[in-house]
Structure formats: C-alpha cells, structure tokens
C-alpha positions in Angstrom: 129.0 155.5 26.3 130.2 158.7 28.5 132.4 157.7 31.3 130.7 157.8 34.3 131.3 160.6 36.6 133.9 160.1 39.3 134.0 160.9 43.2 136.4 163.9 42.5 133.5 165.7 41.0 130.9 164.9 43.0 130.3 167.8 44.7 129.1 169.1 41.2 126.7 166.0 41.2 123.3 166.3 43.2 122.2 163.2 44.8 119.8 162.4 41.2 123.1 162.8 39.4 125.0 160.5 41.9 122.5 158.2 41.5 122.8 157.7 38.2 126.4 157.7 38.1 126.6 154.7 40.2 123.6 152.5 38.4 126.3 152.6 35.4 128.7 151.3 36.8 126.9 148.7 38.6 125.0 147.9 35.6 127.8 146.2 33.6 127.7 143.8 37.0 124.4 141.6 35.9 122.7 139.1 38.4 124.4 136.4 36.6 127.9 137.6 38.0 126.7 137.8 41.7 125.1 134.8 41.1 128.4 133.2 40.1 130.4 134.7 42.6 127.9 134.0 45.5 128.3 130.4 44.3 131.8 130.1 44.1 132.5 132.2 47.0 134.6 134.2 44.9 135.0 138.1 46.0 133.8 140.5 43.5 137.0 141.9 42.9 136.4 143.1 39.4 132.8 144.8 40.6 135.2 146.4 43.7 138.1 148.1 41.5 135.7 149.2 38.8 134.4 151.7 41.8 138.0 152.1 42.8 139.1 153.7 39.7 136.7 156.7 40.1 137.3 156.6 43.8 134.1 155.9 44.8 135.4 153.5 47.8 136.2 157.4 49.4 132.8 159.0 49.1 133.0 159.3 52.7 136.4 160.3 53.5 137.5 163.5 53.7 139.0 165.4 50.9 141.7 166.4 52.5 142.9 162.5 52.6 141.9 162.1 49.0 138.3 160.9 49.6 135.0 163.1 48.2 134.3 164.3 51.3 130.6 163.3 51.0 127.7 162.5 54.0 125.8 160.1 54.5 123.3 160.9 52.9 125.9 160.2 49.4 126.8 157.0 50.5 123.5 156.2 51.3 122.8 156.8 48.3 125.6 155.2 46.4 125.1 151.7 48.6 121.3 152.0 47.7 121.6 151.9 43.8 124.0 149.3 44.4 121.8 146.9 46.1 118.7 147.7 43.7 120.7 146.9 40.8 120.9 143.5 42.2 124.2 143.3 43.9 122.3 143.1 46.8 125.0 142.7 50.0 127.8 140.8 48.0 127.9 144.4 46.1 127.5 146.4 49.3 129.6 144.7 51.9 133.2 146.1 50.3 132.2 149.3 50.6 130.2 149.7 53.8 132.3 148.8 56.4 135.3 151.8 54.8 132.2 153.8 55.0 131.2 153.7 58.5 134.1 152.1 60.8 136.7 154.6 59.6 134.6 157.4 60.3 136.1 156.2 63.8 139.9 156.8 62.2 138.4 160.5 60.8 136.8 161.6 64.2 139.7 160.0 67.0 141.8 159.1 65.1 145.7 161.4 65.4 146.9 163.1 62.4 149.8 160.1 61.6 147.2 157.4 62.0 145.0 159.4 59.7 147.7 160.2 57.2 148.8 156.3 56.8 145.1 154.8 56.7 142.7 157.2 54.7 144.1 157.8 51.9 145.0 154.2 50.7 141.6 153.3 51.9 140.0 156.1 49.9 141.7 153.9 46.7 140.9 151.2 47.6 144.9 150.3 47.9 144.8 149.1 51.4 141.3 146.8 52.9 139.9 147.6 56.2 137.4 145.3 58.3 135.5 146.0 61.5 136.6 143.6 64.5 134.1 143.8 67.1 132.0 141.0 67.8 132.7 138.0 69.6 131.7 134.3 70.1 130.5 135.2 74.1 129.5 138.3 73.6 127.1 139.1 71.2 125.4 142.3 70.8 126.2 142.9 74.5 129.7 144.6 73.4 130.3 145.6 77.2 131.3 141.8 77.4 134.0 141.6 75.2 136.6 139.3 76.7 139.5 140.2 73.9 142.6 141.6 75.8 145.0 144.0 75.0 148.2 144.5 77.8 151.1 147.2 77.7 154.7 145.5 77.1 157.0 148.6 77.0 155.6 151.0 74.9 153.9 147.8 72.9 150.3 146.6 72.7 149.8 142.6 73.1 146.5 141.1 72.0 144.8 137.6 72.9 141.8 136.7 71.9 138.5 135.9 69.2 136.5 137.6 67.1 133.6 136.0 65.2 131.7 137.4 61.7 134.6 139.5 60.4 133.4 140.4 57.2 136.3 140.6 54.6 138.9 139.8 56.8 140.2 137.8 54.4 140.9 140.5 51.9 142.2 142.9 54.5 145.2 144.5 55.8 143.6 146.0 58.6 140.9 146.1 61.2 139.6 148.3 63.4 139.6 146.2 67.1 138.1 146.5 70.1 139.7 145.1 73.6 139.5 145.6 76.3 142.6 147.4 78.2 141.5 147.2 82.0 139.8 144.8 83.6 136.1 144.7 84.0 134.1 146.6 86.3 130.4 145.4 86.4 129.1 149.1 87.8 130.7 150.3 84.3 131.1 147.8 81.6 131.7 149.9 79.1 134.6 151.8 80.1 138.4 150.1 79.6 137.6 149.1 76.4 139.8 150.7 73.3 140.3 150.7 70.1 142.9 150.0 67.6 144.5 149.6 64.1 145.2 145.9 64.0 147.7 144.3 61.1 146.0 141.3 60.6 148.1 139.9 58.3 150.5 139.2 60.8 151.2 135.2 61.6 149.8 136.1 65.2 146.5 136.3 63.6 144.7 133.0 62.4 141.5 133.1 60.6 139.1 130.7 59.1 135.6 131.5 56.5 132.1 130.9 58.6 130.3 128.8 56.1 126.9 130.7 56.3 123.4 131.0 54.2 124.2 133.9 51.8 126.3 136.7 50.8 129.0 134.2 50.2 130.9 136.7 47.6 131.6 138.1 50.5 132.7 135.9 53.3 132.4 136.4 57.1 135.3 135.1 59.1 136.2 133.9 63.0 139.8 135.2 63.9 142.0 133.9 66.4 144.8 136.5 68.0 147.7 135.0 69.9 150.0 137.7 71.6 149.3 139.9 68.7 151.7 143.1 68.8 151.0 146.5 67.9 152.4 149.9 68.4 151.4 152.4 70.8 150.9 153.8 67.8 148.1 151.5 66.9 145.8 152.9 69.7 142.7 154.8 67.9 142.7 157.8 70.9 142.1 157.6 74.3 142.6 154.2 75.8 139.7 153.0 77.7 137.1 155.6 75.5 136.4 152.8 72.8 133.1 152.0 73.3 132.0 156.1 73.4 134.1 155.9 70.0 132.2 153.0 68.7 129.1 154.9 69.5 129.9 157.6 66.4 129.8 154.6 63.9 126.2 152.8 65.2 124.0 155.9 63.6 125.6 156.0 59.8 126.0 152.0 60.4 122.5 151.5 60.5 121.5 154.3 58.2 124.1 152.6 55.2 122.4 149.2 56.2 118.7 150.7 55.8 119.6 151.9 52.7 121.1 148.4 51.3 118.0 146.8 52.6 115.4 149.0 50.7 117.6 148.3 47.7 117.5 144.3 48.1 114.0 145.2 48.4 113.5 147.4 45.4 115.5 144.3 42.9 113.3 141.9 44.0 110.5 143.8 43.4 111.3 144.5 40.1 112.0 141.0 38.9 108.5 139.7 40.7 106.3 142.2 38.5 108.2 141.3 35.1 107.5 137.8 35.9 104.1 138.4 36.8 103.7 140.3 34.2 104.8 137.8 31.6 103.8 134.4 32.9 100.7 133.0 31.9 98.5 130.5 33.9 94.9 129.9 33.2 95.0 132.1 30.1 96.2 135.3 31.5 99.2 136.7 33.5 99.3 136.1 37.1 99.4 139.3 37.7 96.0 139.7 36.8 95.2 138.0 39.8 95.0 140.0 43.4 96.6 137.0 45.5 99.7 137.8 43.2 99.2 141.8 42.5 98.5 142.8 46.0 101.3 141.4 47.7 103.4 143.0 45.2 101.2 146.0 46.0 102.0 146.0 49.5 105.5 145.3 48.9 106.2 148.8 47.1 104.4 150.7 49.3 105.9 149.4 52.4 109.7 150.1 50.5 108.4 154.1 50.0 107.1 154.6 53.2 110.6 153.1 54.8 112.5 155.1 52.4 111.2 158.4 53.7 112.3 157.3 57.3 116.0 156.2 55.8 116.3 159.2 54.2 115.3 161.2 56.8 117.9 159.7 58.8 120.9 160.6 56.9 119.4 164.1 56.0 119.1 164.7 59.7 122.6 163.1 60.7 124.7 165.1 57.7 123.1 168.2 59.4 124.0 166.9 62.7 121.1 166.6 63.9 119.8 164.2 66.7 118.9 161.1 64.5 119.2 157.8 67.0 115.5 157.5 66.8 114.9 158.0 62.7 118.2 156.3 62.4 116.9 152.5 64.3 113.8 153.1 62.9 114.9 153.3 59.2 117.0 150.4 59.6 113.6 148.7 61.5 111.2 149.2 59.0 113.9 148.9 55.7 114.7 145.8 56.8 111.3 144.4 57.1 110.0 146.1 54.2 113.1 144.6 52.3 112.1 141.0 53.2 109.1 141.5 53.1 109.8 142.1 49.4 111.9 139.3 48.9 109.3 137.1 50.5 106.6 138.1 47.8 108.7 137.7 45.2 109.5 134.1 45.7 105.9 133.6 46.4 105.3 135.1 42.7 107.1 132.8 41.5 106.0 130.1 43.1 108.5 127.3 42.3 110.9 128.7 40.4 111.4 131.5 43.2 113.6 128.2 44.7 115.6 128.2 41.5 119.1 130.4 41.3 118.3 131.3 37.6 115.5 133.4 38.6 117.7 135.4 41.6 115.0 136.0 44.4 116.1 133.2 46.3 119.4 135.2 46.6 117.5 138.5 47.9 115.3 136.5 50.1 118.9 135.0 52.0 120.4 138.2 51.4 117.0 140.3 53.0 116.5 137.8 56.3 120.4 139.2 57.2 119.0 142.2 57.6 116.3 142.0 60.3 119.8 140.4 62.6 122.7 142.8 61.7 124.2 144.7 62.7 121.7 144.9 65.2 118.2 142.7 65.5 114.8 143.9 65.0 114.3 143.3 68.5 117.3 145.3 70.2 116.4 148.3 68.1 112.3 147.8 69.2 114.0 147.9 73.1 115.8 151.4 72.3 112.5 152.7 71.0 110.8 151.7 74.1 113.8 152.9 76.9 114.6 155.6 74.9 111.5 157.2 72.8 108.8 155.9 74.9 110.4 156.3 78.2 109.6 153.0 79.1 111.5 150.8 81.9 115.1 149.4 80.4 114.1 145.4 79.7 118.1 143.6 79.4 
C-alpha cells in the first residue's frame, strides 16, 4: 500500500485528494480500537502520532512555522473523514483544539511567542489545550472570575477552569483571566489572554468522569498563584475576549464538520444492519418504520453539509460567515444525532450493546447539540443578529 500523502504536499492535494489521504490513515484505526480506548479511558496516542508523522496535526498552521498552511475548509475536511470513519470525537478532540485556539497564537500572537509554540505544535512535539470555561461562568465568558495580577514584570494566576479537554496530555494552554476588575457597563473588556505552563506544581488537575468521549478526557484545573512571564501574555492585555472572538467562527465550523461525520458512521452501520438482519422473513430494511428513518437521516446530513461547507468556503475567503458558521454547527449537530438516534433504533436492542458501536455515536452526537455552544445560544444569535429581533439574556 502507497504511503499516504503527507501535509507538506498538500497544497498539490485538492480537497477529494485530502480526503482520501486521511480515510487511510484513519482506517487502520477500526471501531474496535475507539471502543477499547473509550472504555479504558486510554488516549489514542498511537491513532494521534500516526497523523503526526505526516504532520497532519499542522494542517492549519502556517508554513512558515512548519505547518501546511491550510484553511478551514482543509481541516474541515480532515476532522470530517475522521469522525465518519468512526473515530467519532475520541479521533477528533486531539486535533481540534491545535486547530482553532492557536489560530489565536497565529493572529496576536508576537513573533517569539509564535516561534517557541507553532512549530512544536505543528509536530505534534508539544500539546496545547484551550482554558476558558469555568464552573460560575458558563457560556457567559464576560463572567470569568479567574485572576491574573502583575508582580514585577510577572503574571500571578488564581483560579478554576472546568472541561479542559486534554489537559492531561498538555504542556500548554491557552488562558483566559481576567486582568482588571469588572465593570458591569463592559464585561468584556479586562480580560486577556495567555500561554499557561500547566505542568507546573501551581496547577492541580483532576479527570471529569462524564458520558462519552472518554479516550479523551475533560478535566477541572485548579491554579494557585500560578507564574508566568510577561512574556506569556497573548497581545494586548485587556483585548482577550475580542481575541477569543477570531476562534468562535472556525471552532464551530471544525465542530459542524465532526458532527456530520458522527453522523455519516452511524448511518452507515444502521443500513448494513438493516440490510442484513432478518425478522419475519425479510430484512428490516424492507420495512418503512426502519428505511425511512434511515431515509430522513441521510438527507438531513446533506442538506447540513452544504451549510458547513459553505461556512468554511466563505470564512477561508474571508468572508462574513457568523451566520452560515452557527447555523452549520445548528443543523450538523441535530442532523448528527438525529442519525445516531435512528441508528440505535435500527437496531433495536443491540443498538444498547458496545459491540455494535452506535451507542458510542449516540453519546458522542448528544455532545454536540451543548458544545462549544448549545443549540439554544446559537438560535438567540440568529434571532438578535439575523432577524433583528430584541436581545433575550
């Protein structure tokens, strides 16, 4: 078998070529193995460096700091075929958050901080989560109680984060605090961001036991007069939630995409098995309570493709995409589940047992229609913001 193509010659690859270049090398990754390792809570590291080697975990980064220097509409693409192969999240979640939170480093990053973070990211050498979200906060990120104070020419940081993913396997994170106090007419501004060393012993973290993905665990963090470098800070200080704002589109357009794929794997296994299982003399799928689910389920998945790929088409050309870019991850994720749901129906029974796999894309789809943001805040930013109606939180 050829080797499959690399990330240093993707821009010789079209998207179709892409594609395929990343279905083999996900396809010597089975369901058994995420099955395994979404049992034993075990991260996929051998799935994660058989990317590395062909620098795949870079598609995103520019090529002047090693990385392909690829859109989103690549990685979109890349996270897509890895979900449909069945990897579902466990496959997707080390590669999504280097994707989209150190677009942040690329964009505001200075040149030093640049230099010493991209390019071992881009190997996958050094591990980079996204520390954002907190216990009494929420989705409301204006509320972020995490501080950071000068000392000299020092950073100190107090404070929690909650649903880190990968933390555990990380060097890094990219953190929001907030450096001023706040100011209720403008919540958003004093906040900043930084690059955090979390492996230091001012940083305490513990696993979130949680439905699914468990290949790759979530974690709560505890920081106790962490210190950083003025180096550290990504930018301006006090601009961190405008920087934050740069990662929201692609986050949601990467997430749309690993949805459809969920989508698109459980799919697949419900019409073999209703293909091939007999009841009452013929296969179920002869029947239309079984076929038009099914039905339903794969034309729902194409018509919320065309939105998610619209989205990153529009965003790569830097166009105005806020709207394409919530509503792809709206309707991916409910045509994902939606999927997932029918598929366990299918298989009526044995859609509960783990040797069949949907049960795993049905926990793995349901994550979708909450992060990173819930079906409901993205219906209120079509409503304030498309429809021009009154702002309702």
């Amino acid at each position: 078998m050829a080797e499959p193509a690399s990330v240093t010659t993707q821009d010789r690859l079209g998207l179709d070529e892409l594609r395929a270049a990343v279905r083999q090398i996900a396809a010597g990754f089975p369901d058994t193995y995420w099955s395994e390792h979404d049992q034993a809570g075990e991260f996929p590291w051998e799935f994660y460096d058989a990317f590395a080697r062909g620098g795949w975990l870079g598609i995103a980064i520019p090529e002047k700091y090693g990385g392909g220097g690829q859109g989103i509409e690549a990685a979109a693409a890349m996270l897509y075929e890895i979900a449909a192969s069945g990897a579902g999240m466990n496959g997707c979640s080390p590669f999504h958050l280097t994707m989209f939170g150190l677009n942040i480093v690329v964009k505001h990053a200075d040149e030093d901080l640049r230099s010493q973070l991209l390019p071992a990211a881009a190997t996958g050498s050094l591990h980079v989560c996204f520390a954002v979200t907190e216990p009494d906060a929420g989705t409301d990120t204006s509320r972020v109680s995490t501080r950071a104070r000068r000392d000299g020419s020092d950073w100190v940081i107090n404070g929690r984060k909650v649903w880190i993913t990968k933390a555990g396997q990380s060097q890094k994170a990219v953190l929001l605090a907030r450096t001023s106090p706040l100011d209720e007419a403008r919540p958003t501004k004093g906040l900043s961001l930084f690059i955090a060393d979390i492996t230091d012993p001012a940083v305490q973290m513990q696993a979130i036991p949680k439905m699914g993905r468990n290949a790759v665990s979530s974690y709560e963090l505890f920081i106790d007069d962490l210190r950083l470098p003025g180096s550290a800070l990504i930018g301006e200080e006090g601009r961190g939630f405008t920087y934050l704002l740069d990662g929201i589109n692609p986050e949601r357009i990467l997430l749309a995409h690993e949805a459809l794929g969920i989508g698109r794997a459980a799919l697949r296994r419900a019409v073999s098995y209703a293909s091939n299982r007999v009841v009452f003399g013929r296969p179920i799928g002869q029947n239309q309570g079984v076929a038009f689910p099914l039905a339903e389920a794969a034309i729902r998945l194409d018509a919320a493709e065309l939105m998610a790929r619209e989205a990153a088409r529009r965003y790569d050309r830097g166009l105005p995409c806020a709207k394409e870019a919530n509503s792809a991850k709206w309707l991916c994720a409910d045509a994902g589940f939606q999927a997932a749901d029918a598929a366990v129906q299918t298989h009526g029974g044995y859609g509960y047992a783990r040797e069949y796999h949907v049960e795993r894309y049905f926990r793995e789809s349901r994550l979708m229609r909450i992060a990173p943001v819930s079906q409901e805040m993205v219906l209120n930013y079509i409503s304030q913001h498309v429809l021009g109606l009154p702002k309702s939180y």
